[in-house]
C-alpha positions in Angstrom: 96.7 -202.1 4.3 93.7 -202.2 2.2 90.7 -199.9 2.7 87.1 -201.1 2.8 84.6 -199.4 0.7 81.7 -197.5 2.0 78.8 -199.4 1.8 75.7 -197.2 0.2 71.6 -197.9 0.0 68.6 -196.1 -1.2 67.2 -193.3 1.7 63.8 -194.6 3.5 61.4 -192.2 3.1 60.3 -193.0 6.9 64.0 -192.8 8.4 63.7 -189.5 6.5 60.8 -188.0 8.1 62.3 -187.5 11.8 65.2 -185.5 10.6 62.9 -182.8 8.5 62.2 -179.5 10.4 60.1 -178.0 8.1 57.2 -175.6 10.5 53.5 -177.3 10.4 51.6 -176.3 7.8 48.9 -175.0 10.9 51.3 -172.6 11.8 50.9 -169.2 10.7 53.9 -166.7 10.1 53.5 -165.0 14.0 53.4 -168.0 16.0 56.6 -169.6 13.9 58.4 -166.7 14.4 57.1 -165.6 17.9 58.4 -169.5 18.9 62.0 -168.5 17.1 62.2 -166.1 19.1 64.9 -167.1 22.6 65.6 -164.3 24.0 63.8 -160.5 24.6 66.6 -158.8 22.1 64.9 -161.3 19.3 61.1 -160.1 19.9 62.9 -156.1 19.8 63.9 -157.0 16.4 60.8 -158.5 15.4 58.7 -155.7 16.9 60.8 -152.9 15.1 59.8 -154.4 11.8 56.3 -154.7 12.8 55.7 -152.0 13.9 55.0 -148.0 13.0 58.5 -146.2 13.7 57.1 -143.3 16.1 55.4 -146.2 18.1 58.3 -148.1 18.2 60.3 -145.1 19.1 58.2 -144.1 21.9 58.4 -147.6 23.9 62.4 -148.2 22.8 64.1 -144.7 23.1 64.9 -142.9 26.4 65.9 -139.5 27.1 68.6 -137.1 25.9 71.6 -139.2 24.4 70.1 -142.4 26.2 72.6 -143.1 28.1 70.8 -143.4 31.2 69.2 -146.4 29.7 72.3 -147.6 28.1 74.2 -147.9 31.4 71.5 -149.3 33.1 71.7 -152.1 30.8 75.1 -152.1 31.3 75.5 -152.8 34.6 73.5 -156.0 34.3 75.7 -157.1 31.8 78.9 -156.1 34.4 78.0 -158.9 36.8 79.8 -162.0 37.5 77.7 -165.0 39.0 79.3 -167.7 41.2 77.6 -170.7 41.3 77.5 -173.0 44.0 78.0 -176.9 42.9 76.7 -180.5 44.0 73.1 -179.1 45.0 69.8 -180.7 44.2 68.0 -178.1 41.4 65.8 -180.7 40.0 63.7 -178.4 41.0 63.2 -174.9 41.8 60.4 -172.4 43.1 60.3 -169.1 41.7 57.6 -167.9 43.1 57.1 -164.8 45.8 54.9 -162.9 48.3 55.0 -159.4 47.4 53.1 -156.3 49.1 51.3 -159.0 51.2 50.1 -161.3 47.7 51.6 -164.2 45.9 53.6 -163.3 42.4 54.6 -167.0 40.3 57.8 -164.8 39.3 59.7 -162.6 40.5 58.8 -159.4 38.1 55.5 -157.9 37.3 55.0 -155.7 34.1 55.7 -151.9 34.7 52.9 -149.3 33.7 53.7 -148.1 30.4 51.6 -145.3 28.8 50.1 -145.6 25.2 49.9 -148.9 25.1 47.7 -149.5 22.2 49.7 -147.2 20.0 52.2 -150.0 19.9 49.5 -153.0 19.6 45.7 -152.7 19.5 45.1 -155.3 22.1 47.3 -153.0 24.0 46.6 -153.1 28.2 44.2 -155.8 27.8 46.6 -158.3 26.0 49.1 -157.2 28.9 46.8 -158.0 31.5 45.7 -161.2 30.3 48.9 -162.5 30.2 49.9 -161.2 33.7 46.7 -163.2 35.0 47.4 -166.6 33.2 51.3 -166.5 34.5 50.3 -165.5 38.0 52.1 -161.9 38.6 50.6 -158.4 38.7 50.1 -156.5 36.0 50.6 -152.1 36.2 48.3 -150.0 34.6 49.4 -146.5 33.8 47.4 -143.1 34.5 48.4 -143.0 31.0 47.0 -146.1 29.8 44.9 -146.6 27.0 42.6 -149.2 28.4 40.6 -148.1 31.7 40.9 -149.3 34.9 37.4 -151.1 34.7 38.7 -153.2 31.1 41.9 -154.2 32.9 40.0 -155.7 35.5 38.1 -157.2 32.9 40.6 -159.2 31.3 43.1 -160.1 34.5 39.6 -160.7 36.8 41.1 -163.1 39.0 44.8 -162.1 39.2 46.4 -159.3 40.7 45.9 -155.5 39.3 47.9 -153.1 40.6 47.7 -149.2 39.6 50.4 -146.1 38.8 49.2 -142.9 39.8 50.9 -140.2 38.9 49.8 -136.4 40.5 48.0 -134.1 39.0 47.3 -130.6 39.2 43.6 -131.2 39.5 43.7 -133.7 43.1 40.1 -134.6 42.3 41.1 -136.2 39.0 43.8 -138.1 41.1 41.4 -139.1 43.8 38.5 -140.1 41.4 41.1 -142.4 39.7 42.7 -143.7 43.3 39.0 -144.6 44.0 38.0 -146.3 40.4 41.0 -148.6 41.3 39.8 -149.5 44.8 36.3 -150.2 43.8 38.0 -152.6 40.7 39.7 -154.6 43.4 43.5 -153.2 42.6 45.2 -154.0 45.4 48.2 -151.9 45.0 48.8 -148.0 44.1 52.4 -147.2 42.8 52.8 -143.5 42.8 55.0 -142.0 40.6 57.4 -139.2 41.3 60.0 -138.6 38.7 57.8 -136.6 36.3 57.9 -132.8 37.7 58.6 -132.1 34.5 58.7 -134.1 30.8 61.9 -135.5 29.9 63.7 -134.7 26.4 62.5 -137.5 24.8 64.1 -136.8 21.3 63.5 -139.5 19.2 59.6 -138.8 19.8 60.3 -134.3 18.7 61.9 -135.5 15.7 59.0 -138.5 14.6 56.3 -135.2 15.6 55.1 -138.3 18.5 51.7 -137.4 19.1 48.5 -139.3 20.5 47.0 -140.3 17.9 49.8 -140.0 15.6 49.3 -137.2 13.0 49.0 -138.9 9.4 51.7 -137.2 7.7 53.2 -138.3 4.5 56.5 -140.5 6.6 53.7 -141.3 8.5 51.8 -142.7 5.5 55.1 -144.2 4.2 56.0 -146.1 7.4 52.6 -147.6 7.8 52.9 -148.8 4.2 55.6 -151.1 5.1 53.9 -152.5 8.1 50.3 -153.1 7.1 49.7 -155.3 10.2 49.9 -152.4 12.0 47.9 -149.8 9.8 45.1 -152.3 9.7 45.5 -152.4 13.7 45.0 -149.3 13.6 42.4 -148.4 10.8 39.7 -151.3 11.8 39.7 -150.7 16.0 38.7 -148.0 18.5 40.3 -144.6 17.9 43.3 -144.6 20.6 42.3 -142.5 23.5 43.7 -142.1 27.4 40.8 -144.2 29.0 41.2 -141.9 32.1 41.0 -138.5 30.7 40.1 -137.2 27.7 42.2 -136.9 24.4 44.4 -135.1 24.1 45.9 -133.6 20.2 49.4 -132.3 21.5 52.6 -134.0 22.0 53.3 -136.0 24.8 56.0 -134.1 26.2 53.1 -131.2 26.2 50.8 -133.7 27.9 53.0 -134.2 30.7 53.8 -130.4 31.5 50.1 -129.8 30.9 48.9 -132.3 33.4 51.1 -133.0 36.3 52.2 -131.3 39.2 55.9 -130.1 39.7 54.8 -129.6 43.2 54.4 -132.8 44.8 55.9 -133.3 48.2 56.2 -135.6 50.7 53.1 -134.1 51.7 51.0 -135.3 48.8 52.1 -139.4 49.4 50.3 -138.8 53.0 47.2 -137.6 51.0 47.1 -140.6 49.5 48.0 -142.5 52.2 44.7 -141.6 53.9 42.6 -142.3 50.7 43.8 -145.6 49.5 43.3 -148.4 51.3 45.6 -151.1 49.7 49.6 -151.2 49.5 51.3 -147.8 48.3 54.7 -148.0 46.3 56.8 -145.4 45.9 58.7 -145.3 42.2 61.3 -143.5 41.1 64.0 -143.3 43.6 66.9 -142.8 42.7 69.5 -141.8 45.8 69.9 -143.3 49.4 68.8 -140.2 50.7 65.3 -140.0 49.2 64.5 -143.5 50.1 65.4 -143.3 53.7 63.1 -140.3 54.0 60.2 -141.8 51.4 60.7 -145.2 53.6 60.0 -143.1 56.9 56.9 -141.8 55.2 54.9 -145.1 56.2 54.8 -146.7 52.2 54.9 -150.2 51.6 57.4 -150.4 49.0 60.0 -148.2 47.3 60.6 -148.6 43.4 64.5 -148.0 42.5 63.9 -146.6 39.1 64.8 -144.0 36.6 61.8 -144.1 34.6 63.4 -146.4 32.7 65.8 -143.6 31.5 63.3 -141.8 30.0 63.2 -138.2 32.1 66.9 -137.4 33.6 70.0 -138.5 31.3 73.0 -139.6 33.0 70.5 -140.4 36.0 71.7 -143.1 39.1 71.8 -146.5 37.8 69.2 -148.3 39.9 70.7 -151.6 40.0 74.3 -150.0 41.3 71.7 -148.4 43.7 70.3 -151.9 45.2 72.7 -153.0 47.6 73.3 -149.9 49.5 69.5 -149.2 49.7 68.0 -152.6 50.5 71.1 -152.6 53.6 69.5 -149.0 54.8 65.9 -149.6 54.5 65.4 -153.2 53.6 63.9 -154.2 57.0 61.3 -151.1 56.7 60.0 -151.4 53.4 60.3 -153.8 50.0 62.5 -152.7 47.9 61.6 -153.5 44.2 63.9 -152.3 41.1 63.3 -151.6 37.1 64.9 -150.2 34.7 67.4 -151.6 32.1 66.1 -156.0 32.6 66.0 -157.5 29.3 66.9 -161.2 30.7 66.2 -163.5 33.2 69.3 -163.4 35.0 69.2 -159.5 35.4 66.2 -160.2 37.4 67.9 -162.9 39.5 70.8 -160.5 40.1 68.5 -158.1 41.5 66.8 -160.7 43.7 70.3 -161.4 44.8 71.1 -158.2 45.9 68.1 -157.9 48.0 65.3 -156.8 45.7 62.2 -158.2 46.9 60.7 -157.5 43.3 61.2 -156.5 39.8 59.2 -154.6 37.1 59.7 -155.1 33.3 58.2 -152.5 30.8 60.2 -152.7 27.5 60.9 -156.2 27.6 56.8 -156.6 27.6 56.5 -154.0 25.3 58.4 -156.0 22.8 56.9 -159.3 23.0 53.5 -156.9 22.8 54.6 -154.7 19.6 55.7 -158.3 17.8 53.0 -160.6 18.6 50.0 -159.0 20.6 48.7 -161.6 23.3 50.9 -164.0 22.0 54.1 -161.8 21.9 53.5 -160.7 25.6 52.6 -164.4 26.8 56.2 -165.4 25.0 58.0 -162.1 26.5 57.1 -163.7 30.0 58.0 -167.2 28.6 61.2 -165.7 27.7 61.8 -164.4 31.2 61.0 -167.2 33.4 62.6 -169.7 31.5 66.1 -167.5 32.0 65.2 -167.1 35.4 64.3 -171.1 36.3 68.1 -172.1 34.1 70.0 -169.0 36.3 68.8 -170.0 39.6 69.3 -174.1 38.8 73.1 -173.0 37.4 73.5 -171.1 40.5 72.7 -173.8 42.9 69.6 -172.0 44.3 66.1 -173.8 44.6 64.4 -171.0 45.9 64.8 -167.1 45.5 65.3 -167.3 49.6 68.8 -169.0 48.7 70.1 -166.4 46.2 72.4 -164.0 48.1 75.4 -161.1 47.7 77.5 -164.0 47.8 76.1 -165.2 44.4 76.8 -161.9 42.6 79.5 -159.4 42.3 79.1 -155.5 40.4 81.9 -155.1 38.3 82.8 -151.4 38.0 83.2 -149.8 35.0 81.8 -146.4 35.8 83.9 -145.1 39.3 83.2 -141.9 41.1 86.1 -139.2 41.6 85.7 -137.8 44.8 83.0 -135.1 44.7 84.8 -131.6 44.3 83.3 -128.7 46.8 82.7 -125.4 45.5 85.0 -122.4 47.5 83.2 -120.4 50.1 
């Protein structure tokens, strides 16, 4: 059989052209690699190399060993999905009321403290970008922006504010009031911080706020300038609702807050806060039936995001049994561990009413500033809008238990008692 030969001709510069993928010109090196980024884990990377180690430390490390962090990642990685075929998801709605208001998605971005140690436009970038997606944005006690410049740059969305103790109530209650009179709507106090937890990646950088220039100091910045000339040409970075302070964080928070808070205290502010009041930091069934009987609106399922006790509850493991207990009393809204879409609709699944992200923000923040965060969210509700269409669900009403199943890999032993 005889063979025909391959006909060849000169390339069209034209036919060319659609097949180049070559970036604009226009584009500068952020927004090029911000848009390469797909998923949260990519902005991490890109935020590690951006920015100053003891900043990036701070917002990516945990307590101890980490591994309450680790597991809680974990264990949205230990799920199986089953989708449900031959249903119309043309379309889907991911929006949600929360604590009486509307959310576009179902997360909002956690407080996080220190903010504009990882970023300059810190809070405000954060709260922008909440605004122009349509869900709340936390500001932290601990915040570097103050309560009146977050309402500044989310003025029409939804603020909501973290509150956590202190020894001195009328620092508490002037803050409580500053929100109110800035048209937050929502308090979340916090109550997993008796104490500081053994944050040990910030002892060994010597974290403090601001950080001390010392000669790895120096070194580090060198190697990200972006982030030294943040730092250098902007407002000195300050707690916008105290005073500085020039020790370690860890030293901050046993300085500051009160080990004894009680159920007490949440009625105190109860009676002086006129908006919705969150609970967050539960972490066993036991404390949120008795925090749910306390009158809140909403209990958190968190463990700080495994930042104060090591080896702590795994919220998400946490979700079912809780939300089957006290579901019908209060919302039940979970963080800790979400670095994708579809951790957030496996919590939604399970009966969360809400979600909160911290690093995941955090990231798109430290790698990108208004942009990052804006792509961070991006990130997120496109995962969440491809889940929910692969799962069959056009609404977050129609994801259920039956959609997801907890695979163990951690099981109790029976609990040995001590002889009398």
């Amino acid at each position: 059989m005889g063979t025909s030969r391959l006909r060849r001709r000169r390339p069209r510069i034209r036919e060319l052209t659609p097949l180049l993928g070559f970036d604009l010109p226009g584009r500068n090196l952020t927004e090029r690699r911000l848009a390469a980024a797909l998923t949260i884990e990519d902005l991490r990377r890109l935020a590690r190399h951006r920015t100053l180690r003891a900043a990036f430390d701070y917002a990516d490390g945990a307590a101890e060993a980490e591994r309450s962090l680790a597991r809680a990642r974990q264990a949205f990685q230990d799920i199986e999905f089953h989708p449900q075929v031959l249903r119309d998801v043309s379309a889907v709605d991911t929006s949600v009321q929360v604590l009486g208001g509307p959310s576009a998605l179902p997360f909002g971005i956690a407080p996080t403290g220190f903010t504009r140690l990882m970023r300059a436009e810190g809070e405000r970038a954060g709260a922008a970008s909440a605004g122009a997606a349509g869900i709340p944005f936390t500001l932290s006690t601990l915040g570097t922006a103050s309560i009146e410049d977050v309402a500044a740059a989310n003025p029409t969305g939804r603020n909501w504010f973290q509150l956590y103790m202190w020894k001195d109530r009328d620092r508490s209650l002037e803050l409580v009031r500053r929100a109110a009179d800035a048209g937050f709507d929502t308090v979340l106090v916090t109550v997993d911080v008796p104490v500081a937890g053994a944050r040990l990646r910030d002892r060994r950088n010597g974290m403090t706020i601001p950080p001390r220039l010392k000669p790895s100091t120096v070194l580090d910045a060198i190697r990200r300038p972006g982030w030294w000339l943040d730092f250098v040409t902007t407002e000195p970075i300050a707690f916008a609702s105290f005073d500085r302070w020039p020790g370690t964080v860890a030293e901050l928070l046993d300085t500051m807050f009160d080990p004894t808070v009680t159920d007490d205290d949440l009625g105190w502010v109860r009676e002086r806060w006129p908006g919705k009041l969150v609970v967050k930091g539960i972490q066993t069934l036991d404390d949120a039936r008795r925090v749910a009987s306390l009158g809140v609106d909403g209990i958190t399922l968190s463990n700080h995001g495994g930042r104060q006790l090591d080896r702590a509850p795994v919220p998400f493991h946490l979700l079912p049994e809780v939300v089957r207990e006290v579901g019908r009393d209060v919302e039940v809204h979970l963080d800790t561990g979400i670095m994708n879409g579809a951790d957030v609709v496996a919590s939604v699944a399970l009966g969360a009413r809400f979600t909160l992200v911290g690093r995941a923000y955090l990231y798109g923040l430290m790698a990108g500033g208004r942009a990052g965060v804006d792509r961070a969210i991006a990130i997120l509700a496109e995962e969440i809008t491809r889940t929910m269409k692969l799962l069959g669900a056009r609404t977050l009403d129609e994801l259920e238990p039956a959609h997801v199943t907890q695979l163990e890999r951690l099981v109790p032993r029976p609990r040995q008692h001590a002889p009398r």
